[in-house]
DOLODREN-789359 format. One line per 10 residues: their letters; for each residue x, y, z of C-alpha. Coordinates in Angstrom, 2 decimals. Example, Ala and Ser with C-alpha at 12.3 -4.5 7.8 and 13.67 -1.06 7.14 Angstrom:
BEGIN
as) 12.30 -4.50 7.80 ~ 13.67 -1.06 7.14
END
This chain:
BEGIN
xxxxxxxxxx) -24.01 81.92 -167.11 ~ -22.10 83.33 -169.99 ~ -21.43 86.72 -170.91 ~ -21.33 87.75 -174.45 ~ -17.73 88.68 -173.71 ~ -15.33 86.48 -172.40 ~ -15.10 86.66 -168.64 ~ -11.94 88.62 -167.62 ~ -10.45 89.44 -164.05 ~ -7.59 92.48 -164.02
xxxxxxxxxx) -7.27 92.18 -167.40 ~ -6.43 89.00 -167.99 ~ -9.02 86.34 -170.09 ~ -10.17 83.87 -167.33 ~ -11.60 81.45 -170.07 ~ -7.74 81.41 -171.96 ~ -6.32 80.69 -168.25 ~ -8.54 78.19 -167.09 ~ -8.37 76.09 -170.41 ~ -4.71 76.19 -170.14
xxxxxxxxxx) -4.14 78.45 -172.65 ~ -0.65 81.13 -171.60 ~ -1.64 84.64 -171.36 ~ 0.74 87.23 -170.90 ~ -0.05 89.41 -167.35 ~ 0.78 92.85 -169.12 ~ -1.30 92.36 -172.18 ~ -4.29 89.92 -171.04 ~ -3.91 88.39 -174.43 ~ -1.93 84.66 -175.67
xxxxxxxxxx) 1.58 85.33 -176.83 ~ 0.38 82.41 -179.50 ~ -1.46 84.54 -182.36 ~ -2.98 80.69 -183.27 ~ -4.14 79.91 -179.63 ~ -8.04 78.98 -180.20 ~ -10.56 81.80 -179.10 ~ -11.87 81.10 -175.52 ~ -14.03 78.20 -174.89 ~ -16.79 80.63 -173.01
xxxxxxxxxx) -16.62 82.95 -176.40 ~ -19.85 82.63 -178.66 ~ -19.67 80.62 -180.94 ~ -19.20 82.23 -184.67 ~ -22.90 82.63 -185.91 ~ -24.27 80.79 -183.00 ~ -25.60 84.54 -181.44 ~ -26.34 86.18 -184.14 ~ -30.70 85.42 -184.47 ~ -30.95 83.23 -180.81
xxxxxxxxxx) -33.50 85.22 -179.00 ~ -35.13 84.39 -175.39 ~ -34.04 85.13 -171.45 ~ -31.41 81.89 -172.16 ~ -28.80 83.38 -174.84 ~ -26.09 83.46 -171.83 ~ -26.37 79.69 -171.82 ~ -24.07 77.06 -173.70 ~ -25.66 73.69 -173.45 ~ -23.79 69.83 -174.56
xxxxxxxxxx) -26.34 68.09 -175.30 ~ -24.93 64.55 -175.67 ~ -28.61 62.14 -175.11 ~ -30.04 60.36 -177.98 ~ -33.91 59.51 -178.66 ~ -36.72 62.07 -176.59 ~ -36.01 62.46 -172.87 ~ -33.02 64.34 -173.12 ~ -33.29 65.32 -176.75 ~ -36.35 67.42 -175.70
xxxxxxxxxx) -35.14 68.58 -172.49 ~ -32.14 70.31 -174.59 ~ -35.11 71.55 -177.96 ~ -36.73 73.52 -174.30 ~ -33.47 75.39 -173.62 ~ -33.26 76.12 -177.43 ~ -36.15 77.30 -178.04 ~ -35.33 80.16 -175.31 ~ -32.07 81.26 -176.61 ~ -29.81 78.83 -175.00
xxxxxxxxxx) -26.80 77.65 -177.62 ~ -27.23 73.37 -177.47 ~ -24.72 71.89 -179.13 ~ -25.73 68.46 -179.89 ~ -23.28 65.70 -179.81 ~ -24.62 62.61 -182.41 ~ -22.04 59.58 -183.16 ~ -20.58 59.86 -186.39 ~ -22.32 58.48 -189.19 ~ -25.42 57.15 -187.87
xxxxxxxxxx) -26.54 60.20 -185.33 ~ -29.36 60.26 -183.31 ~ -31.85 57.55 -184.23 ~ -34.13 60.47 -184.00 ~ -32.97 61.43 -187.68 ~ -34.95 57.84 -188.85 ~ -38.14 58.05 -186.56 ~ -41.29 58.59 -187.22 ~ -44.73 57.57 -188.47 ~ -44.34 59.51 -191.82
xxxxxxxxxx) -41.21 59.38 -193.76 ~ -41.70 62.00 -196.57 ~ -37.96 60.97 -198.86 ~ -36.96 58.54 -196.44 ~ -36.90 61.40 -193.47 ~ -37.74 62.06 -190.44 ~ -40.44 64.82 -189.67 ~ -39.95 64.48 -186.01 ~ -36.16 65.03 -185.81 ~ -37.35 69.11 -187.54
xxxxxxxxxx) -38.72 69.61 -184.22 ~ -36.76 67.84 -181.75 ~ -33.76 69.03 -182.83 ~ -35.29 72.59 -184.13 ~ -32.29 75.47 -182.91 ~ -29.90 72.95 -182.06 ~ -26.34 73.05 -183.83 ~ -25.14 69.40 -184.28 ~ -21.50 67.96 -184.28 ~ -20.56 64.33 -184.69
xxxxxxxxxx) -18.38 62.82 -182.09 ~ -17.10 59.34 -181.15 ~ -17.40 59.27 -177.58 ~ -15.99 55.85 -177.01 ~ -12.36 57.06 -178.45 ~ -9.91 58.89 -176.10 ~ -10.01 61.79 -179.15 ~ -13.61 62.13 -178.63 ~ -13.58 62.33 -174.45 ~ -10.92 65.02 -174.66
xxxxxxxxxx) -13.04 67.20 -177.80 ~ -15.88 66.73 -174.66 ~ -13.51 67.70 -171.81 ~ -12.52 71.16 -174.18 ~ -16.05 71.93 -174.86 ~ -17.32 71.54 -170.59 ~ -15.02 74.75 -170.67 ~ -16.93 76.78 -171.43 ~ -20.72 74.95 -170.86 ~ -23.25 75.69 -168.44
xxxxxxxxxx) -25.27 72.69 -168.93 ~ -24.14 68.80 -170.24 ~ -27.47 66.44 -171.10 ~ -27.29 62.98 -171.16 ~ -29.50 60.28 -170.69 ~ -27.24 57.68 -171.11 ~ -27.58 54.21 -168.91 ~ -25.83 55.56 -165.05 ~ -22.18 54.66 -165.54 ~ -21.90 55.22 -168.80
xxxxxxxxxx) -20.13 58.46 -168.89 ~ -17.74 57.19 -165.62 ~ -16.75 54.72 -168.02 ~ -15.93 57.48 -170.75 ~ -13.78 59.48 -167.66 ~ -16.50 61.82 -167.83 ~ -18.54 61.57 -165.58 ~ -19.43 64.71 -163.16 ~ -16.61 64.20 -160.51 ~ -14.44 64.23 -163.73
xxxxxxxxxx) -16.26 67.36 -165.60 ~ -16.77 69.32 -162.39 ~ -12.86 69.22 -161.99 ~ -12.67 70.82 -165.39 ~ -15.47 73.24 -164.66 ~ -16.82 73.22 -161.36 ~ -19.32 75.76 -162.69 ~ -21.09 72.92 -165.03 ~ -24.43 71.27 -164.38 ~ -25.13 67.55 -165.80
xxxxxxxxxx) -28.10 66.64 -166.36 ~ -28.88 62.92 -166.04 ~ -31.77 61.48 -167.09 ~ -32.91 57.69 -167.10 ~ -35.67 55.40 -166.50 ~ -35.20 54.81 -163.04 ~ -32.35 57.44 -161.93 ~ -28.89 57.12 -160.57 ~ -29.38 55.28 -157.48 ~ -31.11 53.00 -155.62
xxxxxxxxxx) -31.84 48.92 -157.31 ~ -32.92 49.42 -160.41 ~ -30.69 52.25 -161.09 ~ -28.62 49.75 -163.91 ~ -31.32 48.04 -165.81 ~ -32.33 49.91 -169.11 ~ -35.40 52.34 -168.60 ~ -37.71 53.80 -171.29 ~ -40.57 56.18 -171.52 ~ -43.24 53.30 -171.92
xxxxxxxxxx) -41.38 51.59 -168.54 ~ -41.17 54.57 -166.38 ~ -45.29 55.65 -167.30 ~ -46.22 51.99 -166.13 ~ -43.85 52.05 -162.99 ~ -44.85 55.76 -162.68 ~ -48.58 54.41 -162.33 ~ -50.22 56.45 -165.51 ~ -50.82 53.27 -167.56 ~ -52.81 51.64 -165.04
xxxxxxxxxx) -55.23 54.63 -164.95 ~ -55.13 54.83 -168.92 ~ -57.90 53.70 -170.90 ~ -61.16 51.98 -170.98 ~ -62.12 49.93 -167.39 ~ -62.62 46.55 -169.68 ~ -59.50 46.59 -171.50 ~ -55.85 46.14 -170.78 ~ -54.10 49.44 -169.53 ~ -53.12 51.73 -172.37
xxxxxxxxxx) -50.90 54.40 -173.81 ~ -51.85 58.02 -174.12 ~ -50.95 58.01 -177.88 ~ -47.36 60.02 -177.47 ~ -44.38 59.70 -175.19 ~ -45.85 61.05 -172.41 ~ -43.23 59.76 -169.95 ~ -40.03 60.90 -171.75 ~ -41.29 64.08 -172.13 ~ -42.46 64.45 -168.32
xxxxxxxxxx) -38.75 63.40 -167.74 ~ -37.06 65.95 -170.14 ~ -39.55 69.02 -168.89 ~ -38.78 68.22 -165.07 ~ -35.10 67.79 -166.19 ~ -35.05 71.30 -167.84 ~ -37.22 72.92 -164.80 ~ -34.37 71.07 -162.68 ~ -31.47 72.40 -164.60 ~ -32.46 75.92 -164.44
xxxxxxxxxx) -33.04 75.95 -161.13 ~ -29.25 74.83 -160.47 ~ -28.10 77.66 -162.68 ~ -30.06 79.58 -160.22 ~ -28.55 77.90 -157.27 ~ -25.27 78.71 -159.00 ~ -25.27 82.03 -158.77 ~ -25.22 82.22 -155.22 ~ -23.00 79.22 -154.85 ~ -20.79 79.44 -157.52
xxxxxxxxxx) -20.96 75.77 -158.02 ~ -22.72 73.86 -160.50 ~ -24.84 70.27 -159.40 ~ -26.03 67.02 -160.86 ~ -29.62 67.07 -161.67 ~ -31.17 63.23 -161.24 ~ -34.20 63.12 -163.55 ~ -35.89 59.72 -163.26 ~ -38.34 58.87 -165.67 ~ -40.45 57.52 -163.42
xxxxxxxxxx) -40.18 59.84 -161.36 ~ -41.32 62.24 -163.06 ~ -44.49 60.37 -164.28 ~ -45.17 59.73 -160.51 ~ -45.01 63.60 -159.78 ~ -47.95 63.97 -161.84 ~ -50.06 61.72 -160.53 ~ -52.31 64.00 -157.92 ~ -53.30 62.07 -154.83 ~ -53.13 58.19 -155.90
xxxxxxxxxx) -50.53 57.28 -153.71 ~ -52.01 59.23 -150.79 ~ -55.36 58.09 -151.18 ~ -54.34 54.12 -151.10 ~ -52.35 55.15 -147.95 ~ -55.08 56.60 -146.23 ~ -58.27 55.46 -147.38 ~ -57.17 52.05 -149.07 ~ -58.57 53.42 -152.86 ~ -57.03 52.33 -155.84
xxxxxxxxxx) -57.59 54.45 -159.05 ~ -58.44 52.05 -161.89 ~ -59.24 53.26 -165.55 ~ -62.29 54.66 -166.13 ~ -62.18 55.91 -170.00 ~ -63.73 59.53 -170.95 ~ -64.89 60.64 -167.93 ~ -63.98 61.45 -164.35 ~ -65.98 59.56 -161.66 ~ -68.57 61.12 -160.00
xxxxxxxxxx) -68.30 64.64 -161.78 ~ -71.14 65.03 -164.22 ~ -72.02 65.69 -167.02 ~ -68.38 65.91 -167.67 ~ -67.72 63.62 -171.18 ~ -67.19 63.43 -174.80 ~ -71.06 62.96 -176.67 ~ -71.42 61.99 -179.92 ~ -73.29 64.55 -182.51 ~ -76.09 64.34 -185.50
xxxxxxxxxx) -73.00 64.28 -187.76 ~ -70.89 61.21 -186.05 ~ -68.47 63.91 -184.41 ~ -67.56 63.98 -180.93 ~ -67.74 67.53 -178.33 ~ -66.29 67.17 -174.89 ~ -69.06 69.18 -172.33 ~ -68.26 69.97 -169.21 ~ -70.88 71.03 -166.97 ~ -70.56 69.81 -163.63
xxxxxxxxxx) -70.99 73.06 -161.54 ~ -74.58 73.69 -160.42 ~ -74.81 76.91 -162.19 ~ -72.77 76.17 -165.33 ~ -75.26 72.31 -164.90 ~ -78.39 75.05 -165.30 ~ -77.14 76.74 -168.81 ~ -76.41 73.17 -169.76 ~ -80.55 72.43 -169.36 ~ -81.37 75.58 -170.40
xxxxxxxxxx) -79.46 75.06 -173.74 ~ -80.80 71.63 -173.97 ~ -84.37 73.02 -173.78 ~ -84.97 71.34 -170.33 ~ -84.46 73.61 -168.08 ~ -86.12 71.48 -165.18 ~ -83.29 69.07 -165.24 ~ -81.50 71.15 -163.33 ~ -84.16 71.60 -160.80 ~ -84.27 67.44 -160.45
xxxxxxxxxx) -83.95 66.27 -157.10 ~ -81.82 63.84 -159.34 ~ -79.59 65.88 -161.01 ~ -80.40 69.40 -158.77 ~ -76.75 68.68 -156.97 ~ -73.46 67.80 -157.37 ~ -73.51 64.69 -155.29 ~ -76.81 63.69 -157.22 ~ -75.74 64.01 -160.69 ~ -72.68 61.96 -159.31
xxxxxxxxxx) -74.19 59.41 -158.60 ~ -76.10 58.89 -161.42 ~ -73.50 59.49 -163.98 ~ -74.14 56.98 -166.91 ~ -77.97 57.98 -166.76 ~ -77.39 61.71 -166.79 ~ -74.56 61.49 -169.72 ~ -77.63 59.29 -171.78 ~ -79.71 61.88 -171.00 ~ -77.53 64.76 -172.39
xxxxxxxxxx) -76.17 62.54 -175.44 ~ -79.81 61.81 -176.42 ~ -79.75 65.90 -177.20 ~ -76.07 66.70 -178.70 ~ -76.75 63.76 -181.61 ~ -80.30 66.26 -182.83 ~ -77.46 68.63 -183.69 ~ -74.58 68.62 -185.45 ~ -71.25 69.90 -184.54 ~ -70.87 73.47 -185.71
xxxxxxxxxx) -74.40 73.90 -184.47 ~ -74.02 72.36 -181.34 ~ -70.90 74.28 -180.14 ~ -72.85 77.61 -181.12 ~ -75.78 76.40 -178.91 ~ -73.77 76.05 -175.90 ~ -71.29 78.97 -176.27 ~ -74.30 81.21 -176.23 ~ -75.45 79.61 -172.81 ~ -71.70 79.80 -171.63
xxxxxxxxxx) -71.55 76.14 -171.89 ~ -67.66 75.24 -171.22 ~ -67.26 72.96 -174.14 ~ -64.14 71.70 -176.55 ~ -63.75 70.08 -179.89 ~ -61.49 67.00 -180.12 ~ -58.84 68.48 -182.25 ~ -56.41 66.85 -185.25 ~ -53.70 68.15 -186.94 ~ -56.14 69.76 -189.42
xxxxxxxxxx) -58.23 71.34 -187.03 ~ -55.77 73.43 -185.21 ~ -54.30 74.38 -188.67 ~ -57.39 75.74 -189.18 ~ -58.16 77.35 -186.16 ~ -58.01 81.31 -185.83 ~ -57.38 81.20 -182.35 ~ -54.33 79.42 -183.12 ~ -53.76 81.79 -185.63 ~ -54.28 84.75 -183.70
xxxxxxxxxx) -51.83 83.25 -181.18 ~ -49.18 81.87 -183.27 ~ -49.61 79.02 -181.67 ~ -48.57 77.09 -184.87 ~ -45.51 78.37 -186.72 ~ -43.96 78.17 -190.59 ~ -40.64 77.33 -190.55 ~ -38.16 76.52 -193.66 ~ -36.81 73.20 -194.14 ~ -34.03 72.07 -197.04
xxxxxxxxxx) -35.84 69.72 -198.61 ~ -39.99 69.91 -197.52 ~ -39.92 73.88 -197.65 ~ -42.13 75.47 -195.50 ~ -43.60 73.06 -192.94 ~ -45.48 73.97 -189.79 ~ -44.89 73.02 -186.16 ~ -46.15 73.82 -182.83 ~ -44.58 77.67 -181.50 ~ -42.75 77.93 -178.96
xxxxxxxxxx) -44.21 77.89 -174.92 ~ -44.84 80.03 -172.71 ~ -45.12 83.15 -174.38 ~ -42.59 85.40 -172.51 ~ -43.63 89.15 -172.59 ~ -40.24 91.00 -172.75 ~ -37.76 87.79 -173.63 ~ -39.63 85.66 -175.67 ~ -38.34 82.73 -177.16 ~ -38.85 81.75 -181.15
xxxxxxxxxx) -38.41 78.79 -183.27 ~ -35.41 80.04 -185.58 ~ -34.80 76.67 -187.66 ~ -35.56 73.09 -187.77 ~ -33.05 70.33 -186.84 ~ -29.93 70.49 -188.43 ~ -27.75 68.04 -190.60 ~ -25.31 65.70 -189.06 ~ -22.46 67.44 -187.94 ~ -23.56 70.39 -189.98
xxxxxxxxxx) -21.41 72.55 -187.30 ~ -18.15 70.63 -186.92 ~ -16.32 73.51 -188.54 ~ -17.55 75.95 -186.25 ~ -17.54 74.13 -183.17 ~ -14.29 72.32 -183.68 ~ -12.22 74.65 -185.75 ~ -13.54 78.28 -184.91 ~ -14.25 77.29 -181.50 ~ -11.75 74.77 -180.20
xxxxxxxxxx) -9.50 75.44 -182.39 ~ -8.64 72.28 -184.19 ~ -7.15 72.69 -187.36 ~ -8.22 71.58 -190.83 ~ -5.66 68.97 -190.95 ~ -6.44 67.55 -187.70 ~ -10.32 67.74 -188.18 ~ -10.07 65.81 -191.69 ~ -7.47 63.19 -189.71 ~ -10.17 62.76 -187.33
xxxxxx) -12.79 62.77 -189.74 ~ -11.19 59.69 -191.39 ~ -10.41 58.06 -188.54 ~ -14.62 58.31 -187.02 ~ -13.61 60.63 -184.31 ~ -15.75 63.36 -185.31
END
């Protein structure tokens, strides 16, 4: 981790030394007056509003798209500095995505990219690997979720970086990881959530399997990377060294996926898609109300089952040889949930939920966008937060979580412009003067 100070060691700046820079013994400073500051010193502005338990971190975030893209918006969002590297020009095809286009932009690059600083960078030119090699200085944490090889064939891969700064930590991620046979085929989210088995227990039992609406596997893959990077800064500090953290898409779906493998191993049972509900755990669904809106109900407990019949006005349902047990409402699943639908469509929705709060009823609306706008829960928690934007103004996005008690993170600004930063990060920070920033500017290096 960084200190807000560059690290020094009798005086003399370790950062200066170990990027090459002289330093003179007596002094501890560069006899060169234009010698860049070190590559571990914040970078100018970068400190000044990041809040959270991460501020000590500098993060390269060089992936493109979600997986890594998010893993990096996590670390943000808790005070680490990311400094995203996009290719000049074009940047991350995040900037263009999206179902809704207000102007011809993106409203999903405001949150993926929300706290990040962004630099343009041609990694493919021997310019651009060296501007990377200057910047691992002083980083914590590289991101990539390039295809495995890629960044050997830049010269910078791990072996390469950790030479530089055996304190970093690269984080890979990729559909299928960095070994084993399908380490080299291309690997995204919607791959690694079939291979990961989620999409063959998604959806209704009569149709085809399904998706769960958002990228559910990239972002499984960037949360397990981030959870996996922190832990090696962890492991650092005893160590000293930093590690390669292998985040497989698939992988990570698979982690998530309770006891399927084990219970085909053992028992020989496959999970297969079975819609709204869970088998044999009733009534546990979404019903339909008097004013064609859905409530999900879930009452499968014997005692929280009795409040449910109670509410319902039939209070010997739950009394039912039937429907008295677990195992028994089980069992008869679709005839129970008919039973309990035939009562939430006499009511409608506002009503309903009122009904079965008062019995304490464990119940849930099927929220949209609207609804948790709306919400004073999500009010009261800042769950939802307004955030300025150049050209939509105030938009709203989802806070940042968990809340931390004493170091709590915060949503500070949305994504930034392509290669809003270069200034800072090349010149104030690298050092790379005006001349040779607009030479590489015209060239597509930066």
């Amino acid at each position: 981790m960084r200190s807000n100070e560059p690290r020094r060691a009798n005086g003399i700046d370790e950062a200066a030394t170990a990027a090459g820079h002289p330093v003179d013994a007596k002094s501890g400073t560069s006899p060169n007056p234009s010698t860049p500051r070190p590559a571990d010193a914040p970078t100018p502005g970068a400190g000044a509003t990041r809040q959270g338990p991460l501020t000590d971190l500098r993060v390269i975030e060089m992936g493109q798209l979600l997986a890594g893209p998010f893993c990096g918006q996590l670390m943000a969002d808790f005070g680490a500095e990311v400094i995203k590297v996009e290719p000049p020009g074009t940047g991350d095809p995040m900037r263009q995505w999206g179902r809704e286009k207000p102007y011809g932009k993106s409203l999903w690059w405001p949150v993926v990219a929300r706290n990040k600083r962004s630099v343009t960078l041609n990694l493919r030119t021997d310019e651009g690997q060296s501007l990377v090699r200057d910047l691992v200085k002083g980083a914590d944490i590289l991101i990539e979720n390039f295809r495995p090889g890629t960044l050997e064939r830049w010269n910078l891969g791990p072996d390469a970086l950790a030479a530089i700064n055996p304190r970093l930590i690269v984080v890979r991620v990729t559909g299928y990881g960095q070994t084993g046979p399908y380490a080299p085929r291309a690997g995204y989210g919607a791959i690694g959530e079939a291979m990961g088995g989620l999409r063959h227990v998604v959806g209704n039992p009569d149709a085809p399997p399904s998706r769960m609406g958002i990228s559910i596997g990239d972002e499984l893959a960037a949360v397990h990377a981030c959870m996996g990077a922190l832990m090696a800064v962890h492991a650092r500090e005893r160590t000293g060294r930093g590690q390669v953290v292998d985040a497989a898409i698939y992988e990570s779906v698979l982690n998530m996926m309770e006891s399927l493998v084990t219970e085909f191993d053992v028992a020989g049972y496959v999970r297969e898609r079975t819609g709204a509900i869970l088998p044999n755990v009733a009534p546990s669904n979404v019903y339909a109300t008097a004013d064609d809106k859905y409530l999900l109900i879930a009452a499968n407990q014997d005692t929280v089952f009795k409040r449910l019949a109670a509410a319902m006005g039939q209070a010997e349902l739950a009394d039912d040889e039937r429907y008295a047990t677990h195992s028994a409402r089980g069992a008869r699943q679709g005839e129970l949930d008919d039973i309990v639908e035939a009562w939430t469509r006499t009511l409608p929705l506002v009503a309903l939920e009122a009904r079965l709060e008062e019995h304490g009823v464990p119940c849930g609306l099927i929220y949209r966008a609207e609804d948790m706008l709306d919400d004073p829960h999500f009010t009261a928690r800042e769950a939802i937060v307004p955030v300025e934007h150049p050209d939509f103004g105030t938009i709203r996005m989802q806070n940042v979580v968990p809340k931390l008690s004493d170091t709590p993170g915060a949503v500070r600004h949305v994504g930034p412009a392509l290669g809003e930063h270069n200034d800072a990060i090349f010149g104030d920070l690298l050092g790379l003067s005006d001349e040779t920033r607009a030479d590489y500017a015209a060239r597509g290096i930066i």
